[in-house]
C-alpha positions, 0 to 999 in steps of 0.5 A, spaced: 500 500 500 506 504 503 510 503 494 503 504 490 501 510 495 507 514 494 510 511 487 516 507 490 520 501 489 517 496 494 524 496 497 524 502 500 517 501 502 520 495 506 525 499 509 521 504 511 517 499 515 522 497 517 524 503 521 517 503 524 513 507 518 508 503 518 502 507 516 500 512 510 500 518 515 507 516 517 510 515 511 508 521 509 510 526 515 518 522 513 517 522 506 515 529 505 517 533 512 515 540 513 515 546 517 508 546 519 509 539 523 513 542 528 511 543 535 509 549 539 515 552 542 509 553 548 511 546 549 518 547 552 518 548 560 520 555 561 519 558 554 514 563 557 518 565 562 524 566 558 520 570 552 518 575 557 524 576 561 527 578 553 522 583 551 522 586 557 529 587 555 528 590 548 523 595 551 527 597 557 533 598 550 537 594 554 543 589 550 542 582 549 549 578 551 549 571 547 554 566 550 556 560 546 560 555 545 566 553 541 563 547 537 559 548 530 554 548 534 555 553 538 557 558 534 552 556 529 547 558 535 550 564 537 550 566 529 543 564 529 541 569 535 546 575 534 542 575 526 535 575 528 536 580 534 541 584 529 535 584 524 529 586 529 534 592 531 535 590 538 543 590 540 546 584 542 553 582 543 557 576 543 562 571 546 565 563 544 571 561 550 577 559 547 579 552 548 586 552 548 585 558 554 579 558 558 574 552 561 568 550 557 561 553 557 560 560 562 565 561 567 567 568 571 572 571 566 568 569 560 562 573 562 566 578 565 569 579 557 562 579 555 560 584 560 567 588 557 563 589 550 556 594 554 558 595 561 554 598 566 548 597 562 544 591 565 541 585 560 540 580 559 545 573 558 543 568 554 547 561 553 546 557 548 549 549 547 552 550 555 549 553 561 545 547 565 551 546 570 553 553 570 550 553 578 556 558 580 557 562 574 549 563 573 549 567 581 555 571 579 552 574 573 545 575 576 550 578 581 553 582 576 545 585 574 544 581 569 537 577 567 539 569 565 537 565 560 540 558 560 539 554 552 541 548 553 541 540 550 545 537 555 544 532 559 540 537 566 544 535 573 540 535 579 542 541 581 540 547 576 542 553 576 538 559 579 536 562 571 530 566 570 529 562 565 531 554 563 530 551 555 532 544 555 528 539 553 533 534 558 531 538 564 526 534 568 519 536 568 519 539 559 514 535 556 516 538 549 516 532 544 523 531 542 529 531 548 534 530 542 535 537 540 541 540 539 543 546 542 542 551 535 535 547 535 533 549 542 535 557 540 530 557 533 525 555 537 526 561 543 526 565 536 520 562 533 516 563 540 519 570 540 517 572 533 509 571 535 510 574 542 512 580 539 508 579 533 514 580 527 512 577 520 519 575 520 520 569 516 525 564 520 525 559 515 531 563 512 535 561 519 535 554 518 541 553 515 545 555 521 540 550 524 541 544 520 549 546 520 549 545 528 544 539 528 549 534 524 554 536 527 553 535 533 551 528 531 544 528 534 538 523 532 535 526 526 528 523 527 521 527 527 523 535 530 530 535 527 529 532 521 524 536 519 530 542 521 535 539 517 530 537 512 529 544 510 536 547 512 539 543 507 534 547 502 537 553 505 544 551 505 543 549 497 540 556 495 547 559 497 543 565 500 548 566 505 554 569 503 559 566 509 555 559 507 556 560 500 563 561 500 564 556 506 561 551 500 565 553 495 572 551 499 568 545 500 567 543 493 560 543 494 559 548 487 553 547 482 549 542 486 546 541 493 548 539 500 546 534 503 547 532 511 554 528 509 556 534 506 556 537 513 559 531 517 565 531 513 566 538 508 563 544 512 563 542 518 570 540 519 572 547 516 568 550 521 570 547 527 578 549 525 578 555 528 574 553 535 580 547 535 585 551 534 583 557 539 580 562 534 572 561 535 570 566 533 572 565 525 567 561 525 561 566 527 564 571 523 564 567 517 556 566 518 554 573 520 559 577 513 556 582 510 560 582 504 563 578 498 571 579 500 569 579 507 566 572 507 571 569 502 577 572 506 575 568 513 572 563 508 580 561 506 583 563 514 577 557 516 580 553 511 588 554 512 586 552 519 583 547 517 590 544 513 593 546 520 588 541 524 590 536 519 597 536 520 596 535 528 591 530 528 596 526 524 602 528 527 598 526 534 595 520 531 602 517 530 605 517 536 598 515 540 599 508 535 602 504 540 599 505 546 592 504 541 595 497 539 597 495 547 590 496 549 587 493 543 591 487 544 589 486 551 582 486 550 580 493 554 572 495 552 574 502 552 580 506 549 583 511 554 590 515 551 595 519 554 599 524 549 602 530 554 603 534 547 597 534 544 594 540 541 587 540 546 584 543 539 584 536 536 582 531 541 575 530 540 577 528 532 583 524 534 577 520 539 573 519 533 577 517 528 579 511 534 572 509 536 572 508 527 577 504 527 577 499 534 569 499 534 569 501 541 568 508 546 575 512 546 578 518 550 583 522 549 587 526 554 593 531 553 595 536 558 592 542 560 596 548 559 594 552 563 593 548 570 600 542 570 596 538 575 590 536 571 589 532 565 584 534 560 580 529 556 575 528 550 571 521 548 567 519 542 563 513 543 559 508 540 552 506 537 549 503 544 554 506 550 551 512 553 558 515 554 555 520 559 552 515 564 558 511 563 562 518 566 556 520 572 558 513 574 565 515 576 565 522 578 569 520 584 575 520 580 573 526 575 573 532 576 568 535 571 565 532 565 559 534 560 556 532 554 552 527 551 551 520 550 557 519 543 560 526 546 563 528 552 569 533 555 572 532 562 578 533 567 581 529 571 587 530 576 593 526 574 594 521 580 587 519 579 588 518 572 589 510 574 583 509 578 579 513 573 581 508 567 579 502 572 573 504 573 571 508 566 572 501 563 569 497 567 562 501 567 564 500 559 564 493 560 558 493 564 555 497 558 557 493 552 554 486 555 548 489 555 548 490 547 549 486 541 555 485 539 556 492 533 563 488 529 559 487 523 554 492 518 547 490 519 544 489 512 538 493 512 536 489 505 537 483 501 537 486 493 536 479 489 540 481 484 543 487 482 538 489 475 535 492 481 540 498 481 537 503 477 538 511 477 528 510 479 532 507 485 537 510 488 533 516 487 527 514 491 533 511 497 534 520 497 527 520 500 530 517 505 534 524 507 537 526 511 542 521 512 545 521 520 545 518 528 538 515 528 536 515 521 543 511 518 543 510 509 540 503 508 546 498 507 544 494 502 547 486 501 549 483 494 550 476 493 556 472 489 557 479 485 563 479 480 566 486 481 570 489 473 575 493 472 578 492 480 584 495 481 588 500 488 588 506 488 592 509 495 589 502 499 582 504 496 578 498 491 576 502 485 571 498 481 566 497 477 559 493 477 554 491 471 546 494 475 539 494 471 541 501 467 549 500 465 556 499 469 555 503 475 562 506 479 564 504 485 569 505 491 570 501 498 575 506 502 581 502 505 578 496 502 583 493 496 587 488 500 581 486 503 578 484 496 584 482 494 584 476 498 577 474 496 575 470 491 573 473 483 565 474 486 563 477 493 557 477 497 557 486 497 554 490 503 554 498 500 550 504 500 548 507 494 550 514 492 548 520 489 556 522 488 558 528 483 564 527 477 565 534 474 558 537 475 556 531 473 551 527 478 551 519 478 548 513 482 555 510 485 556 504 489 560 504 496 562 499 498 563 497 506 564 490 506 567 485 502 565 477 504 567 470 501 560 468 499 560 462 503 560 466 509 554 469 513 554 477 511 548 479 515 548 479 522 
């Protein structure tokens, strides 16, 4: 009923089912989002509270002080809100904390730096992508004659800080519909609630490319409120409207076509990331908010500079971190936990990451803190299962602070509890992994019975499955006995081609040459199909991601 209703191939009404989308009204909110399915903001604990707190400061003409983050999300949420309030005419000023300098989220001296921007005038500070732990420096800020409000995506601890207002969806007592919203997610709801509670014919959807570019980065579900956001956002990005995002596209190679979520995990993200890594965050904002052509394209190519620059130290690092990696997977540890004194603190979380894709298995990182010799800090990427921040509330003893989410986390911890906290980070990791399937292996989401299957109809329809990310993973298809042509080895990579319904298809299996080498003339395949671009040129092309002898069960 799902293929003949929406004219699509009866795979992708299987995978559809498959992921829980079993009625007409279902398949049609995932297939065909759209910004009027969003929420009420009214729906977020707080959100009347901090709306007022707002336009009381707009009439009283006092300033408005965002406090971001150093990560994409943050500096697209502060980007976000200095837009709409430059827009509406109200003055706002902001500040993002230098990673390499100062501790994350609000502390005295960032909020003292804000302050510096309008002095003696009052205000309001509002936090977006941090805040919810900031007990202490809330109450200094409200002692500084400042109203609070707090936007946040956090996880919310049991002590609050004492804000004039809390927006964050974790925070018990929220019944908003969607918990997993990311920090620039929270902020464009406080906006659409301000837009109607000062009865602004504003149109917002314009904004939702920051929004889509805060959402993927920060590796949040992408299911019913976010999907919607980014769903549209990509559209934003696509129309290159923005002048910073434009030219942030154009470093990319992103000319000529659309942007798809992908494209901000692996092209803009990274770039915009590069100055926060490096202790320049504020590029990032900048580059958002240009207001001219040279302006854009000159901090468009001192992103991208930094961003060379962050690849060096991630190899750099990545090299020497090795062997210290390899003992830890010898003996069979749950957990990769790795100390680097010389580490640049800007690439921790990347080097994190690229670890968890190539063990399997949650990672942190820890290199010296600069600016205290006693304290080690620390950042952690985990995997699909393993809540990294209830793993981390579990040995609080041995910490000294931590934030985060479930694949994401920052933390410090003294240098003589480094030993004691690794025990005891592992054995909650163990503990944790007991309780999930076994992850080594791709799950097929499809069995294709042959590969006359693949057409360009196909691969089309698979699009409406976008975007792509956590919690809305590309099907991975599964071929069987497949007789690869034109193979051959490109820098470890296995370049080849395959015969689909329609002509020969490309095809690519990252870092998979040797494997497929070793394995017979025909393979079972599990592979996304994509939607890649040769010379402006779009085609279908085939990903490979595993490689299998044919008598081996591929599926898991």
């Amino acid at each position: 009923m799902m293929t003949k209703e929406f004219g699509i191939p009866e795979p992708v009404g299987e995978l559809l089912h498959s992921r829980g989308i079993t009625t007409l009204d279902q398949a049609q909110e995932f297939l065909y989002p759209h910004l009027s399915m969003l929420p009420s903001p009214d729906r977020m604990k707080d959100m009347d509270k901090a709306v007022t707190c707002i336009i009381n400061a707009c009439n009283e003409q006092q300033p408005i002080f965002i406090h971001g983050d150093y990560d994409v999300d943050g500096i697209s949420a502060t980007a976000l809100l200095i837009s709409f309030f430059t827009e509406i005419g109200q003055r706002a000023y902001y500040y993002i904390p230098n990673r390499l300098k100062e501790a994350y989220g609000l502390s005295f001296a960032s909020i003292d730096r804000l302050l510096a921007q309008c002095p003696g005038q009052g205000g309001v500070l509002i936090s977006v992508d941090c805040g919810i732990t900031a007990v202490e420096e809330v109450g200094y800020a409200r002692h500084q004659g400042l109203r609070v409000v707090i936007t946040d995506h956090h996880e919310a601890p049991e002590q609050l800080p004492l804000a004039d207002a809390i927006l964050n969806p974790k925070q018990p007592g929220c019944t908003f519909p969607c918990s997993f919203l990311s920090g620039v997610g929270v902020a464009f709801f406080l906006l659409i609630a301000l837009r109607r509670a000062m009865g602004l014919s504003l149109n917002l959807k314009k904004y939702l490319d920051f929004v889509a570019l805060g959402t993927v980065a920060d590796v949040v579900p992408l299911q019913g409120v976010n999907r919607i956001l980014v769903r549209s956002g990509l559209e934003v990005i696509s129309s290159k409207h923005r002048l910073g995002v434009d030219f942030l596209c154009r470093k990319s190679g992103l000319t000529g076509r659309e942007a798809l979520s992908e494209d901000i995990s692996f092209r803009l993200a990274p770039r915009m990331n590069a100055g926060g890594r490096l202790g320049n965050p504020s590029k990032g904002v900048e580059l958002l908010l240009a207001e001219t052509a040279t302006n854009a394209q000159m901090l468009a190519e001192q992103l991208e500079t930094m961003n060379l620059a962050r690849k060096q130290l991630e190899a750099s690092a990545l090299a020497v971190l090795q062997e210290n990696y390899q003992e830890q997977l010898s003996a069979q540890s749950s957990s990769i936990i790795l100390y680097h004194p010389d580490c640049h603190v800007g690439v921790l979380g990347i080097l994190a990451s690229r670890l968890v894709d190539r063990c399997g298995r949650p990672v942190l990182v820890f290199s010296d803190d600069v600016q205290n010799a006693s304290v080690l800090r620390g950042s952690g990427r985990s995997i699909q299962g393993i809540n990294l921040y209830h793993a981390l509330e579990e040995c609080a003893a041995s910490i000294e602070q931590f934030g985060g989410h479930a694949m994401a986390v920052g933390l410090s911890v003294r240098r003589e509890n480094l030993s004691q906290f690794k025990r005891d980070f592992d054995e909650q990791i163990k503990r944790m992994i007991l309780m999930i399937e076994n992850r080594v292996h791709t799950t097929v989401d499809y069995f294709l019975p042959n590969a006359n299957m693949l057409s360009t109809s196909f691969a089309n329809a698979l699009q409406m499955m976008q975007p792509f990310g956590e919690g809305n993973h590309e099907p991975c298809l599964l071929l069987a006995e497949q007789h690869l042509l034109r193979t051959r080895s490109r820098n470890g990579h296995l370049l080849f081609q395959l015969q689909g319904g329609e002509g020969v298809l490309p095809g690519i299996g990252f870092n998979l040459a040797e494997e497929f080498f070793d394995c017979p003339q025909r393979a079972n395949l599990i592979f996304h199909l994509k939607r890649s671009w040769f010379k402006g040129v779009e085609r279908t092309q085939i990903q490979a991601l595993e490689l299998h002898r044919p008598d081996r069960d591929s599926s898991t």
